[in-house]
C-alpha positions as CSV (number, residue, x, y, z in Angstrom):
1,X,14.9,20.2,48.0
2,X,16.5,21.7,45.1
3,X,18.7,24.7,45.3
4,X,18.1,28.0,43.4
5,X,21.5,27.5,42.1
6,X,20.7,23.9,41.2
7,X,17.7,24.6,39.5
8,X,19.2,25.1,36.1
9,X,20.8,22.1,35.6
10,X,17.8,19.9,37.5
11,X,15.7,21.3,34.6
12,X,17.8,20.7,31.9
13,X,18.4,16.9,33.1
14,X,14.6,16.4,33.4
15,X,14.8,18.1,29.8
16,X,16.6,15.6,28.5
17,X,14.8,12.7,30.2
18,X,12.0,13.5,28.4
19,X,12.9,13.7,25.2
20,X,14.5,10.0,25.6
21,X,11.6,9.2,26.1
22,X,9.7,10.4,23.5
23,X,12.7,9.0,21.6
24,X,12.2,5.7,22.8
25,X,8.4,5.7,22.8
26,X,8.6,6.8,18.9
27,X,5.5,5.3,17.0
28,X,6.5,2.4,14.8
29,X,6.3,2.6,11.2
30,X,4.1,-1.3,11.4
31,X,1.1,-1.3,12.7
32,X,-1.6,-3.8,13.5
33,X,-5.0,-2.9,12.5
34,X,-8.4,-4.4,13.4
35,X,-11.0,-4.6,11.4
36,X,-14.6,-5.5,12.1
37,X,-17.3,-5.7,9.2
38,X,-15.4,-5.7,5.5
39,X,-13.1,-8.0,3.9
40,X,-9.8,-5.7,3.5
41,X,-6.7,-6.1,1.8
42,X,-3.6,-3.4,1.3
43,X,-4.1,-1.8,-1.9
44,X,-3.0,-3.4,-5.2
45,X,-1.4,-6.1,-3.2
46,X,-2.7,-9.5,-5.0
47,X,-1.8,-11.6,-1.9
48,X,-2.8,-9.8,1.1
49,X,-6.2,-11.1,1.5
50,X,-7.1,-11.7,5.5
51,X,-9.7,-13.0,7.2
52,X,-11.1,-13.2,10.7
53,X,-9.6,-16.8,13.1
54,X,-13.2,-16.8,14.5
55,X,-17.0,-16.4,14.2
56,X,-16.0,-13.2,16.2
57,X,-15.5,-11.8,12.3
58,X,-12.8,-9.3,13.6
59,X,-9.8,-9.3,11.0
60,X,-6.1,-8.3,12.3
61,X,-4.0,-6.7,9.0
62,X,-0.3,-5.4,9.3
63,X,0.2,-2.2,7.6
64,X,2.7,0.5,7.5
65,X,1.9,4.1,8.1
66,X,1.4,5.5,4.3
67,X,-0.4,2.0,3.3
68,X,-3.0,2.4,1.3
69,X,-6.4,-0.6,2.7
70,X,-9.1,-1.5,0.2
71,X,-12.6,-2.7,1.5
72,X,-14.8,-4.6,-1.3
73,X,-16.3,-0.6,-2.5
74,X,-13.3,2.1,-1.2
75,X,-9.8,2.7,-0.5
76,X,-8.1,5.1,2.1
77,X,-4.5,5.9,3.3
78,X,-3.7,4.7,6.8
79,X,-2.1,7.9,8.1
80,X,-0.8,7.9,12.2
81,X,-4.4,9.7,13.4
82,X,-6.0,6.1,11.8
83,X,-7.3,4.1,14.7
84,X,-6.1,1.2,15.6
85,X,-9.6,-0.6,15.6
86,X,-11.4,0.1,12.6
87,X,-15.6,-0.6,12.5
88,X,-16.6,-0.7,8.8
89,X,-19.8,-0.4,7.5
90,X,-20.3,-0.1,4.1
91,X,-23.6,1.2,1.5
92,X,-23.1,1.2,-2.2
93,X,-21.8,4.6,-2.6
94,X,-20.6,5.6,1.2
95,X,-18.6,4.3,4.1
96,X,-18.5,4.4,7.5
97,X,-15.7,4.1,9.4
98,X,-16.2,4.0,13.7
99,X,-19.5,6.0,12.9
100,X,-18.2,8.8,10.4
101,X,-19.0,9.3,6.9
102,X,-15.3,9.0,5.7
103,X,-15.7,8.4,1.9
104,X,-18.9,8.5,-1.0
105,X,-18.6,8.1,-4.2
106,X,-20.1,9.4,-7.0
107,X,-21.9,6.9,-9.1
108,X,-25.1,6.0,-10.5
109,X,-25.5,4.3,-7.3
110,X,-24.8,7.7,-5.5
111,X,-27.1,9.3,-2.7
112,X,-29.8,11.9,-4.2
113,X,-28.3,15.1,-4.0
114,X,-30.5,16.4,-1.0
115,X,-28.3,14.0,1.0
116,X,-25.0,16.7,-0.3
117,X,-27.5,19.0,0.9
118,X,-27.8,18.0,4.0
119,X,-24.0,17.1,5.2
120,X,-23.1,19.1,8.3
121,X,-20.0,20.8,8.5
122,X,-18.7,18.1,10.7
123,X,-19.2,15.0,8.5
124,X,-17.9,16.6,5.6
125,X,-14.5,17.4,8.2
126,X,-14.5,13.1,8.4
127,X,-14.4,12.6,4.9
128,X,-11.1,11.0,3.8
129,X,-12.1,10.1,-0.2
130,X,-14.3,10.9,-3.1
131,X,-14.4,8.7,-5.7
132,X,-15.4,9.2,-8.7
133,X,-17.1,6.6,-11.1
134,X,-18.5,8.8,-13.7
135,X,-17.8,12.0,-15.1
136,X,-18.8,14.7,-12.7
137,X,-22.3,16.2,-13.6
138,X,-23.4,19.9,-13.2
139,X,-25.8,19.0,-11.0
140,X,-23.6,17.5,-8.0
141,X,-20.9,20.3,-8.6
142,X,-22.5,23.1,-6.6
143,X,-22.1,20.7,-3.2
144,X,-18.7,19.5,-4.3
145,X,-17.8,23.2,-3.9
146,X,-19.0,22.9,-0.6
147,X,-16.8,20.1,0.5
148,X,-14.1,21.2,-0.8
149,X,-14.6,24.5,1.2
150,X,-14.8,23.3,4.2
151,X,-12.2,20.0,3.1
152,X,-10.2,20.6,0.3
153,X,-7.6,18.1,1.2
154,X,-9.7,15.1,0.7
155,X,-7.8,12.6,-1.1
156,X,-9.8,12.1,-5.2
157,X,-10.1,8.9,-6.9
158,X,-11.2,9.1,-10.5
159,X,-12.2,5.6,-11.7
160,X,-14.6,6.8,-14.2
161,X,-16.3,4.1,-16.5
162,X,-16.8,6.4,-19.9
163,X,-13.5,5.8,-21.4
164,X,-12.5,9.7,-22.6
165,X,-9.5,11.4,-22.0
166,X,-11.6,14.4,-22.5
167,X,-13.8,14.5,-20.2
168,X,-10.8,13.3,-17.5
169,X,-9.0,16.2,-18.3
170,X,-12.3,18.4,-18.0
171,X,-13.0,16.9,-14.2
172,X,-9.4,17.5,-13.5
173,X,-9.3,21.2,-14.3
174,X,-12.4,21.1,-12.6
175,X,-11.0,19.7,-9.6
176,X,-8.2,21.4,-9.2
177,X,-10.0,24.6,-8.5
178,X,-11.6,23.7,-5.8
179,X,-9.3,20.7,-3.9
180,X,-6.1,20.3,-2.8
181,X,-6.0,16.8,-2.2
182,X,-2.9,14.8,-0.7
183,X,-3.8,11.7,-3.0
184,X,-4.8,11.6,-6.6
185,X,-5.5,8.2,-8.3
186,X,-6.5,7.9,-11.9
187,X,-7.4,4.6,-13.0
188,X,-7.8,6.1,-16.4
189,X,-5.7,6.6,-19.8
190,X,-4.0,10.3,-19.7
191,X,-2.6,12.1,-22.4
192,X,0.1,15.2,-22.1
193,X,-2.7,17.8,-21.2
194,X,-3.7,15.7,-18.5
195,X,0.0,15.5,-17.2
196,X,0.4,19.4,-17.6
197,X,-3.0,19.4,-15.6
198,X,-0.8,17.7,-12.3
199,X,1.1,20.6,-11.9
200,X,-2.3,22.3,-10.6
201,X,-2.6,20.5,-7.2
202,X,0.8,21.5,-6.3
203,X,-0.7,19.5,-2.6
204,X,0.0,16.3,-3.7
205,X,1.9,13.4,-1.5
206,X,0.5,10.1,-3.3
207,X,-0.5,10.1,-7.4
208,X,-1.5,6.5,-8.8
209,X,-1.2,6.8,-13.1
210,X,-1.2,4.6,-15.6
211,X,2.4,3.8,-17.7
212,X,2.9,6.6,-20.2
213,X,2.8,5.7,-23.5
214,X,5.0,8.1,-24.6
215,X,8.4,7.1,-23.0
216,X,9.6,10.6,-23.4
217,X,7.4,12.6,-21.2
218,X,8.1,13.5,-17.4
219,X,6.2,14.4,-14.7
220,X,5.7,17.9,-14.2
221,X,7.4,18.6,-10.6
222,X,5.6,18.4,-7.6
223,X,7.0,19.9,-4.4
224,X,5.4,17.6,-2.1
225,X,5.0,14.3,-3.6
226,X,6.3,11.4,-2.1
227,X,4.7,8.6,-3.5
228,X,3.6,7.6,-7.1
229,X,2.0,4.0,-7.7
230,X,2.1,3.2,-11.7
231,X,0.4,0.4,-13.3
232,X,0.3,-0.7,-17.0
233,X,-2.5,-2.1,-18.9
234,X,-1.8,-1.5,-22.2
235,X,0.7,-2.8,-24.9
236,X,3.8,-0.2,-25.9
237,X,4.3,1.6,-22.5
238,X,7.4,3.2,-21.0
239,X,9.1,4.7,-19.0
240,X,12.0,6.9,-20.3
241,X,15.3,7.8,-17.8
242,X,13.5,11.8,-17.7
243,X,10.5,10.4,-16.3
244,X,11.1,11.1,-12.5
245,X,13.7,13.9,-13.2
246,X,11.9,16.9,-11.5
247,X,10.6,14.5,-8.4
248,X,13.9,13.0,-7.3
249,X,13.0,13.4,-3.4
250,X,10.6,10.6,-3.9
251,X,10.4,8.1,-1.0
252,X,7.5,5.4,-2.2
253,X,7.7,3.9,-5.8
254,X,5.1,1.2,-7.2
255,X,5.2,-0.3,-10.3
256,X,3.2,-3.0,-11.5
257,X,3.6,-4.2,-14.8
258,X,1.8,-6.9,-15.9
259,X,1.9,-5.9,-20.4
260,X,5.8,-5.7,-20.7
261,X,6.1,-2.4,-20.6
262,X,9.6,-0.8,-21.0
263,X,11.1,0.8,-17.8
264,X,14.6,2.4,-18.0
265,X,16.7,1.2,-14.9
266,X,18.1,4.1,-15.0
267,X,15.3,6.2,-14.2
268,X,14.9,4.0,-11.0
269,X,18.3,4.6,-10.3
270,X,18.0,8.3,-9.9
271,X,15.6,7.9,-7.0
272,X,18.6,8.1,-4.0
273,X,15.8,9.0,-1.0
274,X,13.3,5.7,-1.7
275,X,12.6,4.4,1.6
276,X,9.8,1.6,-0.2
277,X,9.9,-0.1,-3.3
278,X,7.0,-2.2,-4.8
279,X,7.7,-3.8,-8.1
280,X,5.6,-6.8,-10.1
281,X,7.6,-6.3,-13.6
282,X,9.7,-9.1,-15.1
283,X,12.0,-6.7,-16.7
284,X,13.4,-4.9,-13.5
285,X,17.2,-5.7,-13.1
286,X,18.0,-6.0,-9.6
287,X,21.6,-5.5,-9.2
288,X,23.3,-3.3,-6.9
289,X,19.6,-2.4,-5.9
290,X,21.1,-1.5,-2.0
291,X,23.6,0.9,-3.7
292,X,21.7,3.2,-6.0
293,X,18.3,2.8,-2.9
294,X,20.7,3.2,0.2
295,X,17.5,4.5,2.4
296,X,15.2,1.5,1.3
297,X,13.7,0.2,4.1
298,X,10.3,-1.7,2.5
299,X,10.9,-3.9,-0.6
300,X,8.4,-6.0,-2.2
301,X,8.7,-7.7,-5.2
302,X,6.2,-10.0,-7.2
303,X,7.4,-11.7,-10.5
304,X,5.7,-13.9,-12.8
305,X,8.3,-15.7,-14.7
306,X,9.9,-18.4,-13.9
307,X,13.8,-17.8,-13.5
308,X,14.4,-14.5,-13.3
309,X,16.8,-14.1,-10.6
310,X,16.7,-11.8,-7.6
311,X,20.3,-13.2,-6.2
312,X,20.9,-9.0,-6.0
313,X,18.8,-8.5,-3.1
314,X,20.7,-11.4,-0.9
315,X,22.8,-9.2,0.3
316,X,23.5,-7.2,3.5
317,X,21.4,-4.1,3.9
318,X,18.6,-2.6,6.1
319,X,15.4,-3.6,5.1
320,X,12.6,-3.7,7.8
321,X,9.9,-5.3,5.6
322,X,10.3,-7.8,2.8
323,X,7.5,-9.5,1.0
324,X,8.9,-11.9,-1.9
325,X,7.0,-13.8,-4.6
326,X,8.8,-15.2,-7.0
327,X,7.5,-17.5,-9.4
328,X,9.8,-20.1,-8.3
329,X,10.6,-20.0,-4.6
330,X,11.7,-16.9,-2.6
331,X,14.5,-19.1,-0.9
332,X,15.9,-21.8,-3.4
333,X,19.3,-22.3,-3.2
334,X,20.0,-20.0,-0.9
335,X,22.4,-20.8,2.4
336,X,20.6,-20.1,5.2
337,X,23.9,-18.0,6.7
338,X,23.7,-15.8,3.6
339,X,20.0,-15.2,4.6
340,X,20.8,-14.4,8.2
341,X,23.3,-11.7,7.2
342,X,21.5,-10.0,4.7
343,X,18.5,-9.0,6.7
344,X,19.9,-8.1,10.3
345,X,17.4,-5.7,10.9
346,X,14.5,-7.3,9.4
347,X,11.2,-7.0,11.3
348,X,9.0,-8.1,9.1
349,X,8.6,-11.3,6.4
350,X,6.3,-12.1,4.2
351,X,6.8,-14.8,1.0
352,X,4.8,-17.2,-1.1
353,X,6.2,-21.2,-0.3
354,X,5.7,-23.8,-2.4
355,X,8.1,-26.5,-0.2
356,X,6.2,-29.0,1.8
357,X,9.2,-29.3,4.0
358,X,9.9,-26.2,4.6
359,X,11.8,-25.5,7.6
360,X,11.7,-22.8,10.0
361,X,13.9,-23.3,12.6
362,X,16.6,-20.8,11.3
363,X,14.2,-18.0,11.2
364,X,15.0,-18.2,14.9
365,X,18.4,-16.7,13.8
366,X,16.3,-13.2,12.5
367,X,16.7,-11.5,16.0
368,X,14.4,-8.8,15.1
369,X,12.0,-10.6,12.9
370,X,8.3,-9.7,14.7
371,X,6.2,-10.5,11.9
372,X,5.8,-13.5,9.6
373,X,3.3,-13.9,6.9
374,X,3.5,-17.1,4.4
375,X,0.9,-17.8,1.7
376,X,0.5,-21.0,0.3
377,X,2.0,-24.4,1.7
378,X,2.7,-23.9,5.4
379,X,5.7,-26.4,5.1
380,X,7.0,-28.2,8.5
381,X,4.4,-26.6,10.9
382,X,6.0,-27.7,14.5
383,X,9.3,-25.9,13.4
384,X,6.7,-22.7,14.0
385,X,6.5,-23.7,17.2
386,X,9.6,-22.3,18.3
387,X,9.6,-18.7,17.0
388,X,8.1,-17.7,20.1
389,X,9.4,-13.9,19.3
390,X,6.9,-13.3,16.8
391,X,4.3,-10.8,17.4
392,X,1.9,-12.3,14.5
393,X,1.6,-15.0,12.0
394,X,-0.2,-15.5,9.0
395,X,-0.8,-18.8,7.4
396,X,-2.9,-20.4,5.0
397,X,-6.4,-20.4,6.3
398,X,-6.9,-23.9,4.6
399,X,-4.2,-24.9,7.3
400,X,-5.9,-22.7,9.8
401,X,-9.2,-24.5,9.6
402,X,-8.4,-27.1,11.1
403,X,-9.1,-26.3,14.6
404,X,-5.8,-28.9,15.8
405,X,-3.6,-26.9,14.3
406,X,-4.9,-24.0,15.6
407,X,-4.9,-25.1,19.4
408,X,-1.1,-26.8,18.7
409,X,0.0,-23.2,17.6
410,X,-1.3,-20.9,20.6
411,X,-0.4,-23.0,23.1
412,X,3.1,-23.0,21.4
413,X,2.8,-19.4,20.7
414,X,0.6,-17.7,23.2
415,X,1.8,-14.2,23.2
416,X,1.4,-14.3,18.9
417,X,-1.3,-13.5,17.1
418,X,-2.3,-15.7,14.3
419,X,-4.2,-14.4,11.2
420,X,-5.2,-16.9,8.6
421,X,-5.0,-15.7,4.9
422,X,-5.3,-16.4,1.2
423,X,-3.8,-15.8,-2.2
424,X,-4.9,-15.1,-5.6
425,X,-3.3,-16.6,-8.7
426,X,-0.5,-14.4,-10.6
427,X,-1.7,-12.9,-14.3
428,X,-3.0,-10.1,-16.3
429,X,-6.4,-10.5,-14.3
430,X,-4.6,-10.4,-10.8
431,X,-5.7,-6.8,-10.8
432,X,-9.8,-7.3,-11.6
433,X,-9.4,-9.6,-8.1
434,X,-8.3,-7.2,-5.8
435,X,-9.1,-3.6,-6.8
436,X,-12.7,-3.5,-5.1
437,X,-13.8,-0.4,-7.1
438,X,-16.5,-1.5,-10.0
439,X,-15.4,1.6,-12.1
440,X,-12.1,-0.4,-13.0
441,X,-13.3,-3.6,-14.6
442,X,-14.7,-1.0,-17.4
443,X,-10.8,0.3,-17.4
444,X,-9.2,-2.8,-17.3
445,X,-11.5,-5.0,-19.2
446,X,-11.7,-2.7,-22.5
447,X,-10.4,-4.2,-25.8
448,X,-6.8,-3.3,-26.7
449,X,-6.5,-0.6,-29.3
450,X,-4.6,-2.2,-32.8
């Protein structure tokens, strides 16, 4: 029995117990997600389509906590309340998710507006997203009002198909009245009213743009944001080295750049607290990329010309997650000891292969290597066989339909889950294949101004 005079220090050890283990029991920032029902893919990610090993239909997809998933009609952030098994069903303008309404969107496919009239107070506390495809009509406004009473923070997606600046910059004032979402995508041309219009949802955490046209101009600041996702469609965009100056606390950057825009390195450079870094651009320089990022924990990289070098990222640093697909190999050249050093706390690897004799017997050497996803030739298959420390694999599902191979690797690999998967090809129409939302092949699609 404990003393009276013991007490204190009893409690103050079982104190401390328990927060070791709350230490040790600390979520991880990869998580494996089920889905059953939709094809799904991470969000403007060309190469992460995954599909189900069996007529079961039930697909397993790696994510990180702050991922954005795309089905074939919505997209929605995986935040830590996200289950782990996910049960999609999807309509034209809504979707389901494990029996809630969690997005609609508003589109001439959209519900008749005594559906809005009808939502409960509860499935409008579900919703996650409201996309919009079209301008936002008087009619529907009065029951936006209402959602955004009782759920302003639900995330907006504005993929409208009528191409006018105007009328995005009309919705947005419009919006901002009302919503205070976390996440803000426009898949839509902005001009410098519609910038000055950011600095009304003061709320944000995620804001998807396109590339400015005007190097010059900055983004108003934003005290919360942590992520911005920029992509460029259009000849003579930039980005000048002001551009993130009043959001340097930013911890997600993607860039995808598929026109030749021109990005200022030293822009990038400024960003000292990026924990993930996305890029598809051929004209990103890579050097010292550890130094001027020293919290970078996610890198992904996608280029589509032959020869560019990334040699800068081969060196020692602490990346968690690297997904590489270069043109030209991810590994040529490179001594396998160099490769080991570099990523000692590597957990996850992901890469496009184009060597038939690929070997993988020094990926044994990765100590805390857990998850390994390969697109495209599977190379020496039984040198898989001994990386029996991996939690999951993904391989070609060309490979993977072959029901010997499958048999040879879970036998070999019992406590693994395998995942088969597929790529698309690299090119300006990489993002028409992946962004499930209709409203953007208007965007993307339109003829290029002269």
């Amino acid at each position: 029995m404990v003393s009276r005079k013991n007490m204190s220090p009893f409690i103050l050890f079982i104190i401390i117990l328990m927060l070791w283990q709350c230490k040790g029991n600390k979520e991880e920032d990869i998580r494996l997600i089920t889905f059953k029902g939709s094809n799904v893919a991470r969000f403007l990610d060309f190469s992460t389509s995954f599909s189900a090993l069996d007529s079961l239909g039930y697909v397993n997809l790696l994510t990180r906590n702050g991922d954005w998933i795309s089905t074939n009609n919505f997209s929605f952030f995986v935040r830590r309340d996200l289950a782990d098994t996910l049960r999609v069903h999807e309509l034209d303008s809504l979707i389901y998710i494990n029996g809630d309404l969690t997005g609609i969107s508003i589109s001439k496919d959209s519900p008749p507006l005594s559906f809005f009239n009808q939502l409960s107070a509860e499935e409008i506390s579900h919703l996650r997203t409201i996309q919009f495809e079209e301008p936002i009509w008087d009619s529907i406004r009065p029951y936006l009002k209402k959602i955004a009473l009782l759920n302003p923070a639900v995330d907006i997606v504005y993929f409208s198909e009528m191409d006018s600046v105007a009328l995005l910059n009309r919705d947005l004032l419009w919006l901002s009245q009302y919503f205070r979402p976390r996440a803000l995508f426009l898949g839509h041309e902005t001009d410098s009213i519609s910038f000055s219009s950011l600095a009304k949802f003061p709320s944000l955490e995620t804001l998807m743009l396109a590339l400015p046209i005007n190097g010059n101009s900055y983004l108003p600041h934003l005290p919360h944001l942590k992520e911005i996702i920029l992509f460029n469609n259009e000849d003579s965009t930039s980005i000048g080295s002001c551009f993130f100056i009043k959001n340097l606390d930013l911890e997600s950057l993607t860039i995808i750049d598929n026109n030749g825009g021109t990005i200022d390195c030293a822009a990038l450079n400024k960003l000292k607290n990026l924990r993930n870094l996305h890029m598809e651009s051929d004209s990103i320089v890579l050097n010292d990329i550890y130094v001027h990022h020293p919290h970078l924990k996610y890198l992904d990289l996608r280029l589509n010309k032959e020869g560019v070098s990334i040699s800068g990222i081969f060196k020692k640093n602490k990346l968690k997650w690297l997904s590489l697909h270069p043109a030209d190999g991810p590994f040529m050249g490179q001594n396998p000891k160099v490769l080991q050093d570099s990523f000692p706390e590597l957990e996850y690897l992901e890469f496009e292969n184009n060597d038939s004799l690929l070997d993988y017997r020094n990926f044994k050497n990765y100590k805390k290597l857990k998850y390994l996803v390969v697109f495209g030739k599977v190379g020496l298959d039984s040198t898989l066989h001994n990386l029996d420390h991996l939690r999951y694999l993904s391989l070609s599902d060309t490979f993977l339909k072959d029901s010997v191979n499958v048999v040879k690797l879970q036998k070999a690999l019992p406590n693994t889950i395998i995942t088969p998967n597929s790529g698309a090809c690299l090119g300006s129409g990489w993002l028409l294949l992946i962004i499930p939302l209709a409203a953007l092949w208007f965007y993307f699609l339109k003829p290029k101004k002269i």
